[in-house]
N, C-alpha and C positions, 0 to 999 in steps of 0.2 A: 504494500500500500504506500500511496506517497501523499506525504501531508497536503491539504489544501487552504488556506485560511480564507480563501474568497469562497463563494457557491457558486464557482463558475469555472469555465475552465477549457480549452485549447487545444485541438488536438488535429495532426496534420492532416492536411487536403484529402490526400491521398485514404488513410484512415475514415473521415468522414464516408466518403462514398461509398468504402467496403461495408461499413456499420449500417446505411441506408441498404446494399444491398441483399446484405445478411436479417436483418428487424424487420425491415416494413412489412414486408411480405407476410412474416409470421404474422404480425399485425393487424394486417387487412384481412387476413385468412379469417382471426377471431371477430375482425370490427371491421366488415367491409366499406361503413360511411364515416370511419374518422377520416379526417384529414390530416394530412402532415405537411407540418409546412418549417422554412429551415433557411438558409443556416444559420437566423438572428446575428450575424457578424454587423460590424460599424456599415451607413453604407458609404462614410468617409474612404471606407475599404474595398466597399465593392461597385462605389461608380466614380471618385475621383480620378479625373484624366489618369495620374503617373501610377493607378493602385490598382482600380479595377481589372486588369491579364493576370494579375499574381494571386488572388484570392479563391473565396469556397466558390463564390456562384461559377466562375468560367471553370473550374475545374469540372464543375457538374455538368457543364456546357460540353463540357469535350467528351463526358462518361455518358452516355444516352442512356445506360443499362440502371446509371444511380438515379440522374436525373428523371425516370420514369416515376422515382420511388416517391418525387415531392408534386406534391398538390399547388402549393403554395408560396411562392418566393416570401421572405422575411428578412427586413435589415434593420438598421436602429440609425434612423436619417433627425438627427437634433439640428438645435437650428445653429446657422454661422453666423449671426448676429448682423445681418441687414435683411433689408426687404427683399423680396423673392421677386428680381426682375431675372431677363432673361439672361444678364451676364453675373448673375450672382452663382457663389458657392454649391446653394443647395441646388439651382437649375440645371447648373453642370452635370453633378451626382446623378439628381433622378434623372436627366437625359437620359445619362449616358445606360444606367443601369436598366430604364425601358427598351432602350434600342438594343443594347449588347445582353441581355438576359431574358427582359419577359416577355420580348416579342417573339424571339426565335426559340425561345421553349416553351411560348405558348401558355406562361403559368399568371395566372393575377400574381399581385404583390401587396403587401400585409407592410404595414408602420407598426412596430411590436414594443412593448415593455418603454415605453415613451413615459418618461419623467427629465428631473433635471427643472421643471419650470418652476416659479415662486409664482405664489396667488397677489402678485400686485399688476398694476395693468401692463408698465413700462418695466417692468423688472427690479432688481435692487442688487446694487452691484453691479458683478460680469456674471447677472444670473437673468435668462431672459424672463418676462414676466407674461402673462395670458392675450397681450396684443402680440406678439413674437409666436405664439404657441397660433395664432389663427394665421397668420401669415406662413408658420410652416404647415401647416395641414392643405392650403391654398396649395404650396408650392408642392406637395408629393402628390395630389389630384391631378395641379395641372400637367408639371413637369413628367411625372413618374407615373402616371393614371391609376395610381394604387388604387383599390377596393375598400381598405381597412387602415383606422387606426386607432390601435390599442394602447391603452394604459397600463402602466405597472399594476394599479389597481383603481377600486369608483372610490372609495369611502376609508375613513379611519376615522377611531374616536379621541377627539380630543382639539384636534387641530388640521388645518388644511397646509401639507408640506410639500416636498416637493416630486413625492411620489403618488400622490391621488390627488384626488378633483373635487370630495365633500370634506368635511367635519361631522360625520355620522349621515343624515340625509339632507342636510342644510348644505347650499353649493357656493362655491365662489367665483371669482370674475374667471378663472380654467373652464369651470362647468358650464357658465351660462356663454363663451364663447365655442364650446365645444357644442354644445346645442343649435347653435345656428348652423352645424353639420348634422349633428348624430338623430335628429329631430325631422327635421325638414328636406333631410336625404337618405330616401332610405333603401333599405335593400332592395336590389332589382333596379332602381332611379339608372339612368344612363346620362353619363357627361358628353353637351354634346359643346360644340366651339363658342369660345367667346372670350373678346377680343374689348380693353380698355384703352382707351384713344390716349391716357394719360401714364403710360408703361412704366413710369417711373415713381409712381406714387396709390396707384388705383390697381387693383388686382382683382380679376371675376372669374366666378367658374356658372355653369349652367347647365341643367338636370332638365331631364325627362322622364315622368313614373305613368308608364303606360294606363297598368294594371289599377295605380290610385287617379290616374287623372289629374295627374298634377306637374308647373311648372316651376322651379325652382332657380333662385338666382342669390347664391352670397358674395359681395363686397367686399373688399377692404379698405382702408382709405390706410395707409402706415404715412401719410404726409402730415404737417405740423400744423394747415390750413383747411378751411374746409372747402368741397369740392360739389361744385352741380353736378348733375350726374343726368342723364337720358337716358331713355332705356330703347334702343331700339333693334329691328328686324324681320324676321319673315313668323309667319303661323303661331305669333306671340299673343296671350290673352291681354283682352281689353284691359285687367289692373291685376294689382298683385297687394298684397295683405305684404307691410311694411313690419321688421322685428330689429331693432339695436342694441347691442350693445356698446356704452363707452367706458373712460375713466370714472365718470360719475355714477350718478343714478341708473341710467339703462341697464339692465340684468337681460337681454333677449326679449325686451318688454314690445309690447304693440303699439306701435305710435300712428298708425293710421292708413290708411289707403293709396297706392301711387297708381294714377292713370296711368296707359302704356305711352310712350313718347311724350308726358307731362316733367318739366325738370324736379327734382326734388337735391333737397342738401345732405350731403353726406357732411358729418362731421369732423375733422383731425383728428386721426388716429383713436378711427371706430371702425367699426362690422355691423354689418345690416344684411340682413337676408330678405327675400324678395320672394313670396312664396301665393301661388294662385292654382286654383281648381279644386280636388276632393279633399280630404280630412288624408295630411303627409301619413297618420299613424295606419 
């Protein structure tokens, strides 16, 4: 045995794939609908220009007998401390990691065991805080089309740290930012293009939920000012039921109704979802 003091732990490429080739199978034999999904490595590791050739996922990439074994790509993509434009850090990453992984293996991709944020809005410290935590979730949808993104854990009693999102069931500015995704996009929802005239400061993604009948649109504004905003395009409902949060007050709260193509104000360094048609649940 060899001592460990972390609960984690490293073990060569090569190895990996043998363990997936040798387990899963027994696995599936017992639980033909679990899912497996892997290899939770940085994706500092597995989509940074100089890193992503030497890591778990291309190794899987090259093995088609291991890579058969995963359902689900998995990485741990934090944030790099700016806004998620097109020449930023994380857009690189998840680029690169959609085109060189989950396209050509055909597998979704999973944001997993995601901590690390404080519940203030701007962060404290060199510690990002829950506007930083919506701007990366923006950036692994848009950039990376992942499917999921998961937390260490929902809840802990006592205090909201920097590994969950409640203080028992009471939420903080993590939770009611996370709700303008985990709420109003739900499974099955399809992203489909959409494009901010203001690249540099204004960040959109945009859903389609067939099955609920519903059209979805979350914002970010990560600028210091606040920003008009239009909504425009093709086969778009006539309004959309308006939800914000900011630094202040706003928790994901209702603030009112926006015609389609009517301007409305986004606020500095806020989130607002944009949500029209059936009941998102």
């Amino acid at each position: 045995m060899v001592p460990q003091p972390f609960k984690s732990s490293q073990i060569p490429f090569e190895w990996y794939n043998d363990m997936l080739k040798a387990v899963v199978p027994q696995i599936k034999a017992d639980f033909p609908d679990v899912k497996i999904f892997g290899s939770e490595n940085m994706l500092d590791m597995e989509g940074a220009n100089i890193n992503w050739p030497w890591f778990y996922h291309n190794n899987l990439k090259a093995d088609p007998d291991a890579s058969d074994q995963i359902d689900i790509l998995a990485v741990h993509g934090y944030n790099d401390g700016v806004a998620p434009t097109s020449g930023s850090g994380l857009a690189e990453r998840w680029t690169n990691h959609r085109e060189q992984f989950a396209e050509p293996m055909q597998k979704t991709t999973w944001m997993s065991e995601t901590s690390g944020y404080v519940d203030e809005w701007l962060g404290t410290g060199d510690k990002p805080g829950a506007l930083s935590l919506g701007q990366d979730i923006h950036a692994g949808l848009y950039y990376g089309n992942i499917s999921a993104w998961i937390w260490w854990q929902g809840s802990e009693l006592g205090s909201i740290g920097e590994y969950n999102l409640m203080n028992g069931t009471t939420g903080g500015k993590k939770y009611y930012v996370s709700k303008h995704f985990y709420r109003y996009v739900r499974p099955d929802a399809v992203r489909f293009k959409a494009e901010s005239s203001d690249a540099e400061n204004v960040f959109v993604t945009a859903y389609r939920h067939e099955a609920n009948d519903t059209h979805t649109l979350v914002i970010v504004n990560s600028g210091t000012s606040a920003k008009q905003i239009f909504i425009t395009g093709t086969d778009l409902p006539a309004s959309f039921e308006m939800y914000r949060t900011t630094g202040g007050g706003d928790n994901c709260s209702h603030v009112g109704t926006v015609d389609t193509g009517d301007p409305f104000v986004l606020p500095p360094q806020s989130i607002v979802t944009l949500q029209s048609g059936g009941d998102p649940l």
